[in-house]
N, C-alpha and C positions, 0 to 999 in steps of 0.2 A: 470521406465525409465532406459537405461540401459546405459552405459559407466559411465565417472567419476562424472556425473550430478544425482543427486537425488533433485526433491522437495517431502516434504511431508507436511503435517500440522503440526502449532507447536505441543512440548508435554512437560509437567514436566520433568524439568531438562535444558532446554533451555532459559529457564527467563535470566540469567547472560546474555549470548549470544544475546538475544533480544534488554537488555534497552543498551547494547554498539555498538550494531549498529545502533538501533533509535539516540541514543546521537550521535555517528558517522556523521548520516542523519541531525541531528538537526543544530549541529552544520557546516556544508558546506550550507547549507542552511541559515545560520545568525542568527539561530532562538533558539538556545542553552541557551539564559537567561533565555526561557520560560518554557525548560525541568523538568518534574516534574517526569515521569515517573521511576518504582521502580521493581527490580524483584516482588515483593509481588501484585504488580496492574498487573500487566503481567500476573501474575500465576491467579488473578480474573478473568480479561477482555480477556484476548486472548487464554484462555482455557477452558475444560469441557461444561460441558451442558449449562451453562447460560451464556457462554460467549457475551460482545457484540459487538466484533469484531472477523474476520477471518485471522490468520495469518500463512502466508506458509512458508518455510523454504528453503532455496536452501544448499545444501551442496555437495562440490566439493571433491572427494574420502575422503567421511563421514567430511568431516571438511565444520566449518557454514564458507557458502560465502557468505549469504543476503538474505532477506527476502521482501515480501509484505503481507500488510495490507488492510484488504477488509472489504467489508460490501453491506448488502443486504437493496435496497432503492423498491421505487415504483414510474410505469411512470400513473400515474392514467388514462390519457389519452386512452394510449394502453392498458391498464388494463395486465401489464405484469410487472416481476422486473424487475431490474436494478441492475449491481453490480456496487458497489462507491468503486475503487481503492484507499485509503487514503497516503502510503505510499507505494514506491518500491525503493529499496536499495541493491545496490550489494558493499560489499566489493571493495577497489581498484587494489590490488592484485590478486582478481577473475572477473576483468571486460576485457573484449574482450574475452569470451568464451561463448556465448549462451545465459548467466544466464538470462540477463533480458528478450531476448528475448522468451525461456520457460519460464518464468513467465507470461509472457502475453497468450501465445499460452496455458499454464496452465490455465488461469481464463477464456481466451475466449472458453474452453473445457467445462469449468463450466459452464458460462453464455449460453451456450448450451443447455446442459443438464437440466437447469433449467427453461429454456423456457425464460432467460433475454435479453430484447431488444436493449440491450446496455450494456458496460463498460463508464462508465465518472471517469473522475480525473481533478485534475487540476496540472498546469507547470506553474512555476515561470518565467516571462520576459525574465532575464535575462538568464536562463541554456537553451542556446543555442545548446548544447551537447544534450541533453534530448530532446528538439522538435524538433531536426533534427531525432535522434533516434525515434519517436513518429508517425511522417508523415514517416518515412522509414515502419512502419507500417502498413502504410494505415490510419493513424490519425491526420488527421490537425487538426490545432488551430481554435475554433470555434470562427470567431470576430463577431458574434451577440448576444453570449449571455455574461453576468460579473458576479461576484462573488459578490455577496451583505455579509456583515459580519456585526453580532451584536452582540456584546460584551463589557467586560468591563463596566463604568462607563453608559456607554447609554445603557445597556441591564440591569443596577441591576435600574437605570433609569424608563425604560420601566417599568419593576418587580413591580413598588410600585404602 
C-alpha cells in the first residue's frame, strides 16, 4: 500500500502494541473486567504457523494506529468459508483517515481470494458510530438472525 497507510500481518515484536489496543477496544466497549489477554498469549495465538487467530496491523507512517482480528469459519450450506471479523480497532488519533475503511477493503481482498462467501461480525447496540460506518459499507444490521452465547456457569453446566 503506498502513502502513509501500511497494513500488514502482525509479527514478533508487536505483542506490547497488540494487548494496549485490544485493552483500549476492551475497555470503550465496557468489557475491560473481562480482559485477560497478555503479550506472551499474543505472541501464542496471533502468530507463526499454529496460530488460531488472524491479526493485521494498520500503521500510519510506520507508527501502530490499530488492528483487526479474524478468523476462518465455515458456511456448510454453501460449502465455502467465511471469514469471522472478531475485533477491529483503530486508534483515536489515527481515526478519520481510511484505517478502518482499508481494513475492511483488506479482508474483503482476502475473502476473495479465498473463495469466502462472506465477512460476518458483530456490533454492539449501542455504537451507533460503527453501524453507521458499517452500512456506509454496504452492511446493514441483519435483524433476523441473534447471537445465542454459552458460557459461564451454564456452559461448565452443560460440561458435566
Amino acid at each position: 500500500m503506498n502513502g502513509p497507510l501500511a497494513i500488514r500481518d502482525a509479527r514478533p515484536g508487536d505483542e506490547t502494541n497488540i494487548v494496549a489496543c485490544l485493552h483500549d477496544f476492551a475497555a470503550f466497549e465496557k468489557l475491560d473486567h473481562i480482559f485477560r489477554l497478555t503479550p506472551a498469549i499474543v505472541g501464542r495465538d496471533f502468530m507463526g504457523e499454529r496460530r488460531k487467530v488472524q491479526c493485521d496491523v494498520a500503521e500510519w507512517e510506520g507508527e501502530f494506529a490499530g488492528l483487526m482480528v479474524w478468523f476462518r469459519t465455515y458456511a456448510t450450506f454453501q460449502a465455502v468459508p467465511i471469514l469471522f471479523l472478531e475485533d477491529i480497532f483503530v486508534r483515536p488519533e489515527y481515526r478519520r483517515r481510511g484505517i478502518g475503511k482499508a481494513f475492511f477493503r483488506h479482508l474483503a481482498q482476502t475473502a476473495q481470494k479465498e473463495g469466502a462467501a462472506r465477512i460476518d461480525w458483530i456490533v454492539l447496540d449501542w455504537n451507533s458510530r460503527a453501524i453507521e460506518f458499517y452500512a456506509s459499507l454496504g452492511a446493514p444490521i441483519a435483524k433476523d438472525w441473534r447471537l445465542c452465547r454459552l458460557h459461564g456457569e451454564a456452559l461448565e453446566k452443560l460440561a458435566r
